[in-house]
C-alpha positions in Angstrom: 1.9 34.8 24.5 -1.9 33.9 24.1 -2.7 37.4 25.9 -0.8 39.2 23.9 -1.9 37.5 20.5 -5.5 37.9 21.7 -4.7 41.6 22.4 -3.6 42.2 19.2 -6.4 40.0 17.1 -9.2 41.9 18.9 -8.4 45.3 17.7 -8.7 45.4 13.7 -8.5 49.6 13.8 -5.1 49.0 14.9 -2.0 49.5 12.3 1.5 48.5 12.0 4.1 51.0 11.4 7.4 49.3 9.8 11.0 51.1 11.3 14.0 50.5 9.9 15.4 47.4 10.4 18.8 47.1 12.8 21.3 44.2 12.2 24.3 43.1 13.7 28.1 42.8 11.0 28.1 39.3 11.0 24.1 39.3 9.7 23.1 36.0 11.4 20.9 38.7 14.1 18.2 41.2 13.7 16.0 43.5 15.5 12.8 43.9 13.4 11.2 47.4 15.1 7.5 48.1 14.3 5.2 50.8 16.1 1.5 49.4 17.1 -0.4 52.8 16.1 -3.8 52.5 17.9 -6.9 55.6 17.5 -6.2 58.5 20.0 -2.9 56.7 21.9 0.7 57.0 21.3 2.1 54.6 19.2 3.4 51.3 21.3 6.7 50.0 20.2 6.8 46.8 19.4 10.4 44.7 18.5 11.5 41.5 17.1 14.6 39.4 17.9 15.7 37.2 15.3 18.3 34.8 14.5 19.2 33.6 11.2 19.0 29.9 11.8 19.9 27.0 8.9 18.4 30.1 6.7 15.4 30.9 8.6 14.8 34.2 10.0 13.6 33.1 13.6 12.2 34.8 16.4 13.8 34.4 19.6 12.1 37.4 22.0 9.6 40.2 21.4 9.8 43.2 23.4 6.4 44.8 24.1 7.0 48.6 25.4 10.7 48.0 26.2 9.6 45.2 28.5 11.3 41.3 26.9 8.8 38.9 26.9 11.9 36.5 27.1 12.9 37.9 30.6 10.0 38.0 31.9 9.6 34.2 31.1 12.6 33.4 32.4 12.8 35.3 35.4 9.1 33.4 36.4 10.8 30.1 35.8 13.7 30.5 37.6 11.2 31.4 40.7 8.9 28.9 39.8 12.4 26.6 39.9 13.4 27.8 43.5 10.4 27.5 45.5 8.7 23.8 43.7 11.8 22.7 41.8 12.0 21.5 37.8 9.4 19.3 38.1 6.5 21.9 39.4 7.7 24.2 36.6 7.1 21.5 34.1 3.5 20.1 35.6 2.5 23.8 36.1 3.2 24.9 32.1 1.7 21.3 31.8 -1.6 22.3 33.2 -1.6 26.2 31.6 -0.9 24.6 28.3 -4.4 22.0 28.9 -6.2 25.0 29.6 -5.1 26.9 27.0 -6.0 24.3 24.1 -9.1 24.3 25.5 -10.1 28.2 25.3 -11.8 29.2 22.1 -9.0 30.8 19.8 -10.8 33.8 18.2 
C-alpha cells in the first residue's frame, strides 16, 4: 500500500478522472471507478470496493490496472502461511510494519 501511495503523491501533473459509479440492488456495495490520466500515457484505471458499513462508505480492495490489491495480499499470505506457518506471517508484517514507520513519509 505504501508503494502505491508513494506512487501516486510523487506525481502532482497527474489527474483523476471520475466514471460513473456502479452499485449493487441492495446498495450496501459499490465500485467507485476513477481513471489516473498521466502526460503522454493512457489513462490507468483505477477502482474502489466499498461496503456500506454501520453508515460508512468503506473501502475493502482497490484494483490497480485490473490487478486486486486484496488478492494479491492474500494469495502472499496464504504462501507465507504454508511454507513458515501463522506465526512467520505475523513476525514478518511485524518487521515490514517497523520498517515502514520508520521511512520518511513524503
Amino acid at each position: 500500500m505504501r508503494t502505491y501511495t508513494t506512487a501516486f503523491t510523487e506525481y502532482a501533473d497527474w489527474k483523476i478522472r471520475f466514471l460513473p459509479l456502479r452499485t449493487e440492488p441492495e446498495g450496501t456495495k459499490a465500485l467507485v471507478r476513477t481513471e489516473v490520466l498521466q502526460p503522454g500515457a493512457q489513462p490507468v484505471p483505477v477502482d474502489y470496493r466499498m461496503n456500506l458499513l454501520q453508515c460508512a462508505w468503506r473501502v475493502y480492495d482497490i484494483l490497480i490496472d485490473g490487478i486486486s490489491l486484496l488478492q494479491n495480499y492474500r494469495t502472499s499470505f496464504a504462501n507465507e502461511v504454508a511454507n513458515g506457518g501463522l506465526d512467520r506471517l505475523i513476525e514478518h508484517i511485524a518487521q515490514r510494519n517497523k520498517i515502514a514507520m520508520k521511512e520518511p513519509v513524503n
